[in-house]
N, C-alpha and C positions, 0 to 999 in steps of 0.2 A: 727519448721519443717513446720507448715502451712504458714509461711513468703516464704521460700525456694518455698516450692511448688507450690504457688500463685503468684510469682518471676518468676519462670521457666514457670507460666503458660501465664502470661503479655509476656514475650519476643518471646515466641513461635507465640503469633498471633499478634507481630509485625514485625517475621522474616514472616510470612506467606503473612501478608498484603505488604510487602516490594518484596517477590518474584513473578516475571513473569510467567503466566501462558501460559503452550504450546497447539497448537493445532494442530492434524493432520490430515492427507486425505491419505486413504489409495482406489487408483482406480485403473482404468485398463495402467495409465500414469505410474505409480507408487505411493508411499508412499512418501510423503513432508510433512513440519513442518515449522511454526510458532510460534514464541513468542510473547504474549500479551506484551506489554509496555505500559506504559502512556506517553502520550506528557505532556513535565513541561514546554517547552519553540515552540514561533514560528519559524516553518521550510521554507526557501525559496529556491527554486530550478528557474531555468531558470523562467522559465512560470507559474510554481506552487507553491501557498504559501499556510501551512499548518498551522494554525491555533490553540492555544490551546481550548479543549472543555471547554462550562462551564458545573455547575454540575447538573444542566438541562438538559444539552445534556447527561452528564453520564448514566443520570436515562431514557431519552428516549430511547437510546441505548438499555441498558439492556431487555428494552420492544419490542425491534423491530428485531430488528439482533443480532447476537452473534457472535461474533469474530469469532469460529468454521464455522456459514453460512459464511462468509465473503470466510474464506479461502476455500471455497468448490466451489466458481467462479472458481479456477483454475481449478477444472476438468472434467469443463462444457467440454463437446464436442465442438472443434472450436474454444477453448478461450487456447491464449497459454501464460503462466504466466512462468518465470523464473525459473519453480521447478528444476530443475538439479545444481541452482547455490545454494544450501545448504539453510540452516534456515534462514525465512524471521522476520520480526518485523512487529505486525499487532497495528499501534497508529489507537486511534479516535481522528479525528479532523475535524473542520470545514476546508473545502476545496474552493480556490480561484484559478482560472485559465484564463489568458490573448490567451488560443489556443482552439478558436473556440469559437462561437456563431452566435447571427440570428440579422439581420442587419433589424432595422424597418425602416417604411414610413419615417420619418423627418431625417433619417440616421446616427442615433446615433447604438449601439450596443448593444445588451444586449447578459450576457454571458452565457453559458448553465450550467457552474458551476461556483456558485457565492454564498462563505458561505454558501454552502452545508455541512451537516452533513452525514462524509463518515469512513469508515474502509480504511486506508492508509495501503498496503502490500508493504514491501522495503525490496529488496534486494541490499543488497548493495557489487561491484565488482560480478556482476550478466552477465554471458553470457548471450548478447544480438545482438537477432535478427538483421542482418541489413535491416534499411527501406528506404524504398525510393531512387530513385538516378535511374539514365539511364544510359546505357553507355555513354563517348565520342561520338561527332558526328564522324559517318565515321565508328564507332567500332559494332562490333555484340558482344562483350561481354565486361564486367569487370571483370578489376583483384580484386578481397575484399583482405583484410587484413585477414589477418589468423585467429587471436581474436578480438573481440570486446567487452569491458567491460563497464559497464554504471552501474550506480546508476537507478531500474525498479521499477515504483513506482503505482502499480495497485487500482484504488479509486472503492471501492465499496458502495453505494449510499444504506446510514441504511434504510430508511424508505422502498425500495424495495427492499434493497437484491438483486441488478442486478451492475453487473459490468460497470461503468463511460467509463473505457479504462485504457489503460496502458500508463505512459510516462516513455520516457527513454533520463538518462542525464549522458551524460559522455562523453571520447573521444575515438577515435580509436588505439589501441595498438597493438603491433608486438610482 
């Protein structure tokens, strides 16, 4: 009997260690959710590549931001995060991005996120905002597309606890 129960008690905390932990925000936008993952392999998106942590960074993490602060950017006043498009994935990873930086004297670039250790919030088939674009010349408006779905991938930056920005990767759908 203490075989069994010592059995049951091994595999209970390794279905525990094995399950995703969620986290929510309940504000004045509404109630939205997240799922804690682990990154096991690296992610590359257009511009941004994600990075797996090591377990130094795991352990920094834990000391600095907590997945919950991460997802609580979204309901910063002014800060608009994808919450209407259902449950995000919150991975830690080092963060590397080719969009934006500060261009020195001898005219090389350096990047403003570069293996940065960040909370990655992805929604993925996320209504997304459309950015950018003028009308036609000649035109006082555009026509948009009805929907727009993207992969919204918001990096929040562990050591402060302040949101990076949002990128969005995907194409325009009808």
């Amino acid at each position: 009997m203490k075989k069994i129960v010592a059995a049951v008690g091994v595999l209970a905390a390794v279905l525990a260690a094995g399950c995703a932990r969620q986290a929510t925000v309940h504000s004045e936008l509404g109630s939205f959710s997240a799922t804690e993952v682990a990154l096991t392999r690296p992610v590359s998106y257009h511009t941004l590549q994600l990075a797996v942590p090591s377990q130094a960074d795991v352990a920094t993490a834990s000391a600095e931001t907590t997945p919950q602060a991460a997802l609580n950017v979204c309901s910063q006043v002014g800060y608009e995060c994808p919450i209407d498009s259902g449950t995000a994935s919150i991975e830690l990873a080092r963060a590397t991005t080719d969009s934006g930086g500060r261009i020195n004297n001898d005219g090389t670039i350096t990047r403003l996120i570069d293996h940065r250790l960040v909370y990655a919030l992805t929604w993925q088939n996320a209504n997304c905002p459309i950015m950018g674009g003028a009308p036609a010349k000649g035109a006082t408006t555009t026509t948009l597309p009805e929907v727009r779905t993207c992969t919204a991938v918001v990096l929040v930056d562990v050591a402060a606890g302040k949101s990076l920005g949002m990128f969005q990767f995907g194409s325009l759908t009808k």
